[in-house]
C-alpha positions as CSV (number, residue, x, y, z in Angstrom):
1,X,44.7,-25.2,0.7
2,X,42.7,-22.7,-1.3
3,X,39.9,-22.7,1.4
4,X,42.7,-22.1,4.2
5,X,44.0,-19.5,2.6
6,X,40.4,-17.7,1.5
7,X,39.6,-18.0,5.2
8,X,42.9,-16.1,6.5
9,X,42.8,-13.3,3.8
10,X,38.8,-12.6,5.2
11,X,40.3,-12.0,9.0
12,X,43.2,-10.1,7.6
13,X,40.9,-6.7,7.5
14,X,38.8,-7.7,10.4
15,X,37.1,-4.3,10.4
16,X,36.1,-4.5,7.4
17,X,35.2,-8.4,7.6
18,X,33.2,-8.0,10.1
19,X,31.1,-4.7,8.8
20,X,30.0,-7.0,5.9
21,X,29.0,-9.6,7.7
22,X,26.8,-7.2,10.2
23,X,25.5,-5.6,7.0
24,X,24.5,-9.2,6.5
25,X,23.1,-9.8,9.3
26,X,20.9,-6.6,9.5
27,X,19.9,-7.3,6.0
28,X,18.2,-10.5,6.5
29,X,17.2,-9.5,9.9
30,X,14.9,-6.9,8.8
31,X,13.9,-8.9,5.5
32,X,12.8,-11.5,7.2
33,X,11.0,-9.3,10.1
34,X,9.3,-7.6,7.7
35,X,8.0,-10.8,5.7
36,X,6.8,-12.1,8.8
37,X,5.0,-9.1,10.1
38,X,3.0,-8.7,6.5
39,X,2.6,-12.4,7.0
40,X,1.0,-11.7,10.4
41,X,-1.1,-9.0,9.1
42,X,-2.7,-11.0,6.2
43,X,-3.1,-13.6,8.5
44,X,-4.7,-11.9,10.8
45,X,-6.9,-10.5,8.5
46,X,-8.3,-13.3,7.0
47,X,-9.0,-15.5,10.1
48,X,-10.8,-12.2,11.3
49,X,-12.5,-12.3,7.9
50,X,-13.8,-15.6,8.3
51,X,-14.7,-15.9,11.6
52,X,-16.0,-12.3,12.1
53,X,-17.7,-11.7,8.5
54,X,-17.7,-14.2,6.2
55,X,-17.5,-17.7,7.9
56,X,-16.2,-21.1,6.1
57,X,-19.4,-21.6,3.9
58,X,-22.3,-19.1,2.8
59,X,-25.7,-20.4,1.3
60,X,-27.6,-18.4,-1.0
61,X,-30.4,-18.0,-3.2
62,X,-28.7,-18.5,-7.0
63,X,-30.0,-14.8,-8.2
64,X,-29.4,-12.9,-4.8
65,X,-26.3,-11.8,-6.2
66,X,-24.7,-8.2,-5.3
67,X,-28.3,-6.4,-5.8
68,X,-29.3,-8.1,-2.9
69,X,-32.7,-8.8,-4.1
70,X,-35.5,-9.0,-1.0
71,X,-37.4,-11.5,-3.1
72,X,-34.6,-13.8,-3.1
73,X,-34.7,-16.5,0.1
74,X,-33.5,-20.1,0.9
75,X,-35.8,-21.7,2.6
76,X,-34.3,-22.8,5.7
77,X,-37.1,-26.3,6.6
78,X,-37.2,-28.5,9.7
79,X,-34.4,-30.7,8.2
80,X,-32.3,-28.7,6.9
81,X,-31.8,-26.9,10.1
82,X,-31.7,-30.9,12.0
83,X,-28.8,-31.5,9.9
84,X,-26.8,-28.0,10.8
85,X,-27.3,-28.9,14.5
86,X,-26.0,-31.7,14.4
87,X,-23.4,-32.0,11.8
88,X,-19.8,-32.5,13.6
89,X,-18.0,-30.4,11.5
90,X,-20.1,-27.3,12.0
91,X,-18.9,-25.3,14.9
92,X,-21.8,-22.5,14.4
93,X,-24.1,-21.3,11.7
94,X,-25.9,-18.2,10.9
95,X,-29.2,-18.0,9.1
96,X,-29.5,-14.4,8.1
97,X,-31.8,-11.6,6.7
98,X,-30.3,-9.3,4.6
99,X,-31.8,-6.3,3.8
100,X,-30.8,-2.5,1.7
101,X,-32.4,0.2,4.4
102,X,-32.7,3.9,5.0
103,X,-31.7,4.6,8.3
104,X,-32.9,7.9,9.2
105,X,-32.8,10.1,12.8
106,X,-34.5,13.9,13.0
107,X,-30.9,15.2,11.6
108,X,-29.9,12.9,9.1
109,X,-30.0,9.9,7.2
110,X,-27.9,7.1,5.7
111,X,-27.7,4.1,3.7
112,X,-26.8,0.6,5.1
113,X,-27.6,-3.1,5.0
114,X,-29.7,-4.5,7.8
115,X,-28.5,-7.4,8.8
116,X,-31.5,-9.6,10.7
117,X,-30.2,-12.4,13.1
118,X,-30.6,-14.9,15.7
119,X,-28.6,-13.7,18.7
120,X,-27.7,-16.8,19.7
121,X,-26.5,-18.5,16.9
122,X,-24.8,-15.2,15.4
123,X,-23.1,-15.1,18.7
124,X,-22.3,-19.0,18.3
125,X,-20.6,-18.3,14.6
126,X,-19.1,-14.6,14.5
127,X,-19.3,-13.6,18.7
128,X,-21.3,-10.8,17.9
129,X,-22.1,-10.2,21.9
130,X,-18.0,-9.8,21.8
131,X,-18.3,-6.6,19.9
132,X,-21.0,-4.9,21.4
133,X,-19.0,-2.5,23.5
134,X,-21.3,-0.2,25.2
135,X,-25.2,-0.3,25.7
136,X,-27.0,-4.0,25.8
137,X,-26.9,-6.9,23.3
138,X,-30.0,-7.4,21.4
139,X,-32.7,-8.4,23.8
140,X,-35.0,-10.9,22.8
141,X,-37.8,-9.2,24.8
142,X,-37.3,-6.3,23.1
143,X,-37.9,-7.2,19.2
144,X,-37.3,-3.8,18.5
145,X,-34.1,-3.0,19.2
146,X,-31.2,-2.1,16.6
147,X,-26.9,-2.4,16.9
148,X,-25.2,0.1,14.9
149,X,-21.7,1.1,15.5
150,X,-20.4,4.3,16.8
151,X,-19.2,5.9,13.6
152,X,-23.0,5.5,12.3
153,X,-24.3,7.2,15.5
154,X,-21.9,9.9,15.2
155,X,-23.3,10.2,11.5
156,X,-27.3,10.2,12.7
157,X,-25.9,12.4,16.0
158,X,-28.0,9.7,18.1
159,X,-27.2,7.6,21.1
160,X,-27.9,4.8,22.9
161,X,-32.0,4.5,23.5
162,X,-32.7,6.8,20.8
163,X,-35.0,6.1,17.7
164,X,-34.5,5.7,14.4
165,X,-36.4,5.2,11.7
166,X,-35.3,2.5,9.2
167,X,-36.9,1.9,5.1
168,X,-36.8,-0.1,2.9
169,X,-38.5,-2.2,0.3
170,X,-40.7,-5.2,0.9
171,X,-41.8,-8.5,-1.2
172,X,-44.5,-6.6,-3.1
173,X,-41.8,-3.5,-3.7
174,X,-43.8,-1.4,-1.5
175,X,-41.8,0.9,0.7
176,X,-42.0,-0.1,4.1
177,X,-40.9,1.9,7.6
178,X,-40.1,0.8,11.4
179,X,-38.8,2.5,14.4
180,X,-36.4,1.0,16.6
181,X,-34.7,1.8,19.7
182,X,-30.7,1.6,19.7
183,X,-29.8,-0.7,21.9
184,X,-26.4,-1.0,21.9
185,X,-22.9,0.4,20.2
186,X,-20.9,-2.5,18.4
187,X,-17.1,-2.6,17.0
188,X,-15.2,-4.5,14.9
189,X,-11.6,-5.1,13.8
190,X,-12.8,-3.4,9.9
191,X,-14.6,0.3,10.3
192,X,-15.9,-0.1,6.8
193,X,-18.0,-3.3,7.4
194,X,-19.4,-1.3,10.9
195,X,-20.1,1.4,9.1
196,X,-22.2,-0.1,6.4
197,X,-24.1,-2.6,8.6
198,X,-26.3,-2.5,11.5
199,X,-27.8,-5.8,13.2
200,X,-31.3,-6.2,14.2
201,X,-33.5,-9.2,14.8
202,X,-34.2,-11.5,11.7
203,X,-37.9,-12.6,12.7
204,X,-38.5,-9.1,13.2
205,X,-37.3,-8.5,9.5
206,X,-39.3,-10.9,8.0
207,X,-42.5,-9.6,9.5
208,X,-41.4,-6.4,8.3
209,X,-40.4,-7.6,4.6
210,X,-43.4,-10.1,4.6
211,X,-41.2,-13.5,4.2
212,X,-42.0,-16.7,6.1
213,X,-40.3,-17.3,9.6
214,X,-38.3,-20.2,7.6
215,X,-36.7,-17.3,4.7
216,X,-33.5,-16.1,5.2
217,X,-31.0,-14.4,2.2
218,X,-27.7,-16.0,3.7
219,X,-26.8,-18.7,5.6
220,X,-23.2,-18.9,7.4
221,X,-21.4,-21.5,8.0
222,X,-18.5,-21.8,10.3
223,X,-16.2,-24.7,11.0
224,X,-14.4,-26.2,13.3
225,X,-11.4,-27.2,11.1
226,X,-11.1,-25.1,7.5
227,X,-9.5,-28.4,6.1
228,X,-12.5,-30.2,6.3
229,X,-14.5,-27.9,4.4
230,X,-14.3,-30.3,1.3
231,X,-15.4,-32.8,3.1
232,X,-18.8,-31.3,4.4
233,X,-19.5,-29.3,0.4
234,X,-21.2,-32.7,-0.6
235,X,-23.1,-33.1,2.5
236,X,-24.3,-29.6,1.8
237,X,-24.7,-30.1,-1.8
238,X,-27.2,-33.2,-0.9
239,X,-29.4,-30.8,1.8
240,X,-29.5,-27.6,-0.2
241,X,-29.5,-29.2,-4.0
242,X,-31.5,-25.3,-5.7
243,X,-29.0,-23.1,-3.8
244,X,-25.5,-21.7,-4.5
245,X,-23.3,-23.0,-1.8
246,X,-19.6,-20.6,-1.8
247,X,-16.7,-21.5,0.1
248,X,-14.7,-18.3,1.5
249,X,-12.0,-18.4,-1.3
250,X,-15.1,-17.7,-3.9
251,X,-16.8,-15.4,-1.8
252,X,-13.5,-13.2,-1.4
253,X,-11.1,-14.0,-4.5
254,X,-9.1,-10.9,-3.8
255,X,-8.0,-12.0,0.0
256,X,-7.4,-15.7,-1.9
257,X,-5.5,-13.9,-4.8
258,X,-3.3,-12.0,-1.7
259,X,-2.7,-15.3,0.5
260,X,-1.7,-17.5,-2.7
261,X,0.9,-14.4,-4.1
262,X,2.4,-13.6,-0.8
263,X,5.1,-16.2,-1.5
264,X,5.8,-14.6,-4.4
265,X,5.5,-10.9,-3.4
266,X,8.0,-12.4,-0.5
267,X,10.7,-13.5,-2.4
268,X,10.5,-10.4,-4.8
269,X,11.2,-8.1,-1.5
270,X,13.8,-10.5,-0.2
271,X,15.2,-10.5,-3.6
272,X,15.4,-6.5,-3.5
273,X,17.1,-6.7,0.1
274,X,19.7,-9.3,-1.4
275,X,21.2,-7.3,-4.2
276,X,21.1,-4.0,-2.3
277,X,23.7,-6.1,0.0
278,X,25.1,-7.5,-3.5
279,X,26.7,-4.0,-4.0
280,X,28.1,-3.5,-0.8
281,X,29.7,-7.2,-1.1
282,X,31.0,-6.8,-4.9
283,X,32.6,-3.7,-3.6
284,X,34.3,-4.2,-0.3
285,X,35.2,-7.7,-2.6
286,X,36.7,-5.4,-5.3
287,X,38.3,-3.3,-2.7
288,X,40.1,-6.3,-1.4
289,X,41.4,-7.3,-4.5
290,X,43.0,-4.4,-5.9
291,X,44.7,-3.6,-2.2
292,X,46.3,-6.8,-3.1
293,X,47.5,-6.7,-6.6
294,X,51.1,-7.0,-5.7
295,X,50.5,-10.1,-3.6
296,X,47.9,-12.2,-6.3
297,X,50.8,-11.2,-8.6
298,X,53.4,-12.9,-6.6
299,X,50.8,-16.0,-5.9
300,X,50.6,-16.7,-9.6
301,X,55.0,-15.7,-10.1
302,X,55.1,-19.1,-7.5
303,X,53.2,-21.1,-10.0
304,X,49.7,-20.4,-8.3
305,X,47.0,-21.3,-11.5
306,X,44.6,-18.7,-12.1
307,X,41.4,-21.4,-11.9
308,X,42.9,-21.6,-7.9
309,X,43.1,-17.6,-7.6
310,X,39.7,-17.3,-9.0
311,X,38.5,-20.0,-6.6
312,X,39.9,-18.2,-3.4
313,X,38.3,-14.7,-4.6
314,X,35.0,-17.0,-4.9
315,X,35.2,-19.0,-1.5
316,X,36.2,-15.3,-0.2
317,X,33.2,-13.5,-0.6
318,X,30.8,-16.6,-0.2
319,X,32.1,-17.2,3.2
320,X,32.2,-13.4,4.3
321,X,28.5,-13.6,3.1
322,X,27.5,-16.7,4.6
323,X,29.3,-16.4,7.5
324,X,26.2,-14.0,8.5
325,X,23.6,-15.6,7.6
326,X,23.3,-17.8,10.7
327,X,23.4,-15.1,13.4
328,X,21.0,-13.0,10.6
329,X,18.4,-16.1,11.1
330,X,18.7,-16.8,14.5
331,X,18.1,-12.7,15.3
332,X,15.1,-13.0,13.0
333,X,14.3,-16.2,14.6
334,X,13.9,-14.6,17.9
335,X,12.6,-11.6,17.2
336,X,9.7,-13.1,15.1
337,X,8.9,-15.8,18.1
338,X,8.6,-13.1,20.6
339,X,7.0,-10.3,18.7
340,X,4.5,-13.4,17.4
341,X,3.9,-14.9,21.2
342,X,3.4,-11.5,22.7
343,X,2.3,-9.3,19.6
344,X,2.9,-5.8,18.7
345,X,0.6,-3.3,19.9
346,X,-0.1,-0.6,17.2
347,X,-3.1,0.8,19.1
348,X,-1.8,4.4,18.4
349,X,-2.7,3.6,15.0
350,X,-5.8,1.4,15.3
351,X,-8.3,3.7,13.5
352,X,-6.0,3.7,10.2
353,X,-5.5,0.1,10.4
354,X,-9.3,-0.7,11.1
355,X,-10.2,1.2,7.7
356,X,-8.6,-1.3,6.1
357,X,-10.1,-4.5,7.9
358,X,-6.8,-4.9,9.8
359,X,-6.5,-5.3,13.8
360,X,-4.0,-3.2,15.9
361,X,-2.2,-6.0,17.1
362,X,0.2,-7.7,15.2
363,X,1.4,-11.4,15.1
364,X,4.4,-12.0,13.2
365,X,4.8,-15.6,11.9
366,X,6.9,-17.3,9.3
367,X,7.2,-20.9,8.5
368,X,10.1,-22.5,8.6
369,X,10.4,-23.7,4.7
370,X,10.4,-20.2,4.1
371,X,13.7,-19.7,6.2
372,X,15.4,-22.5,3.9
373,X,14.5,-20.9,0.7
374,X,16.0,-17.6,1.8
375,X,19.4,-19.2,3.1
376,X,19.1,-20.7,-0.2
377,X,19.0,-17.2,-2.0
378,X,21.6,-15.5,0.1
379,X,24.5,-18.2,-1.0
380,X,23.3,-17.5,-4.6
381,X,23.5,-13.9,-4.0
382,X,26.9,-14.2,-2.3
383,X,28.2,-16.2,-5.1
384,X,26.5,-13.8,-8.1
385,X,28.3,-10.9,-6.2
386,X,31.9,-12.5,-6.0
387,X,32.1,-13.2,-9.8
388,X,33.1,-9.5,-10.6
389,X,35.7,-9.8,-8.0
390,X,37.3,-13.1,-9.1
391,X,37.4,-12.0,-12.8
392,X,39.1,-8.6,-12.2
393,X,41.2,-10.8,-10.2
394,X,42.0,-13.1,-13.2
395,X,42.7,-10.3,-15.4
396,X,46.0,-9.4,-13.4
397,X,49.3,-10.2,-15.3
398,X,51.9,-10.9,-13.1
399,X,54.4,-8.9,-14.3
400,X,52.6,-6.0,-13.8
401,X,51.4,-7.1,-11.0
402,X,54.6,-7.5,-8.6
403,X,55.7,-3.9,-9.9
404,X,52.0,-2.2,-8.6
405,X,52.9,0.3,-6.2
């Protein structure tokens, strides 16, 4: 009876009804939007990450540390390198020279890391031909040649073909110098990272920096599943027993700390959205309820109990607020499955976006135990907002009530 009537009085006003329940809607709509396209972002941004930069797995010297310390190899034997090839969970590694340089052209000079590679198996783990987008890849003929991106060349006011000289420090500490020819502009999803690297060939490095053919600073590790990456750490463990062996999470805490607290940051901003709506519901509630003063101070004259009037105020409001929800979701719910299938093209702001690692296209995902938590939250925030209303409504006294003009 209480639930009949709660569901008339909502339909009385039906202007009104339904402007709350399309404030609803919107709400949650652009709550949930917005989670998923931050969701898509960091997302995005760490599968880039690991399959463009860091990998699944990096080996390294113990004491190579952030110095970067020339000195400071892994020695990279026949069997060792057996086992990489043919290991089943390794979709591609990378052994890699890394190396502090001066790169220098007649006009100016800057500092970078020199990042010495095998074409083929760079291209195997990170797609590094992918990102060359003008000039050639590096040429195996042509040991000398050099990938720098097109902010650098910009900086050195070079081109592609043009010499530059690169130094830096060898085994011995003496200060050692090499021209190469710029073979090639590359680009990636993260400005910063181009504009701090530059690839060349790692045998060529080595001769350079006096290390053995089999000494490289870094080797990474990509795989074909992330989940299985506890499952090859012993393996690795066994073949490279003196070297520090990193999963990605370790290499980059702060992009672990972000993933793991995005739940968290989630329901904060969901939380926000919920009691901005809480207002607009406590007072279109409140309006209600003093619009019909006369008529809850008949209900209880007739022998209507208070408990039942509070009840009706309560199942009210929760059911103008719920009511929404649905549509709210299944708006989202399309919007997000689109948007995530197709992506959205922010290309007009790529070079903001690739300063801080991010691509310019964006695929908005959410999982669905997300969507039940937030359903969750709204009924709790419909029923937190109708309280006010039901207790001002229990405060009438009937007398006074039937005489309200």
């Amino acid at each position: 009876m209480v639930f009949i009537m709660a569901w008339r009085n909502i339909w009385r006003n039906r202007t009104r009804s339904l402007l709350i329940m399309f404030s609803v809607v919107f709400g949650l709509w652009a709550g949930i939007f917005t989670m998923a396209f931050v969701k898509g972002m960091y997302d995005d941004y760490m599968n880039d990450t690991i399959r463009n930069y860091l990998s699944n797995i990096q080996i390294h010297q113990k004491d190579f540390g952030i110095e970067q310390d020339v000195t400071k190899t892994i020695t990279l034997g026949t069997e060792q390198l057996t086992f990489l090839k043919d290991q089943n969970l390794i979709k591609g590694f990378a052994p890699r020279t890394i190396t502090q340089v001066m790169i220098a052209s007649p006009v100016n000079a800057l500092g970078v890391n020199a990042i010495g590679v095998n074409p083929i198996l760079e291209n195997n783990t990170t797609g590094l031909s992918g990102k060359v987008i003008s000039g050639n890849r590096l040429d195996p003929t042509k040991k000398s040649g050099l990938l720098i991106s097109e902010k650098t060349a910009k900086k050195l006011k070079v081109k592609l073909k043009s010499k530059v000289v690169l130094s830096f420090q060898d085994v011995n500490g003496d200060i050692t110098s090499a021209t190469f020819r710029i073979s090639g502009f590359f680009k990636s999803s993260n400005s910063s990272f181009d504009e701090t690297n530059v690839y060349v060939f790692a045998d060529q490095m080595q001769k350079l920096t006096g290390l053995s053919d089999s000494a490289f600073h870094e080797i990474a590790i990509l795989l074909k599943d992330q989940k299985q990456q506890g499952e090859l750490m012993p393996l690795l463990k066994n073949k490279f027993p003196h070297y520090k062996i990193q999963v990605w999470t370790e290499l980059a805490p702060e992009l672990d700390l972000v993933i793991n607290s995005f739940d968290l940051y989630m329901y904060i901003f969901i939380g926000i959205i919920l009691l901005a709506l809480s207002f607009g519901i406590v007072n279109t509630m409140l309006m209600a309820v003093l619009e019909r003063v006369r008529e809850i101070g008949m209900l209880m004259a007739i022998g209507m109990t208070k408990t039942r009037i509070f009840f009706m105020i309560i199942i009210e409001t929760v059911l103008l607020s719920v009511a929404g929800s649905p549509v709210g979701f299944l708006v989202s719910y399309i919007t997000i499955y689109f948007s995530g299938k197709y992506g959205i093209d922010l290309s007009n702001f790529s070079e903001g976006f690739s300063s801080y690692g991010y691509s310019a296209i964006i695929y908005p995902a959410l999982g669905s135990d997300l969507y039940f938590s937030i359903y969750i939250m709204t009924f709790f925030a419909a029923l937190l907002s109708s309280l006010y209303p039901a207790y001002r409504a229990l405060k009438l006294k009937p007398v006074e009530a039937i005489r309200k003009i």
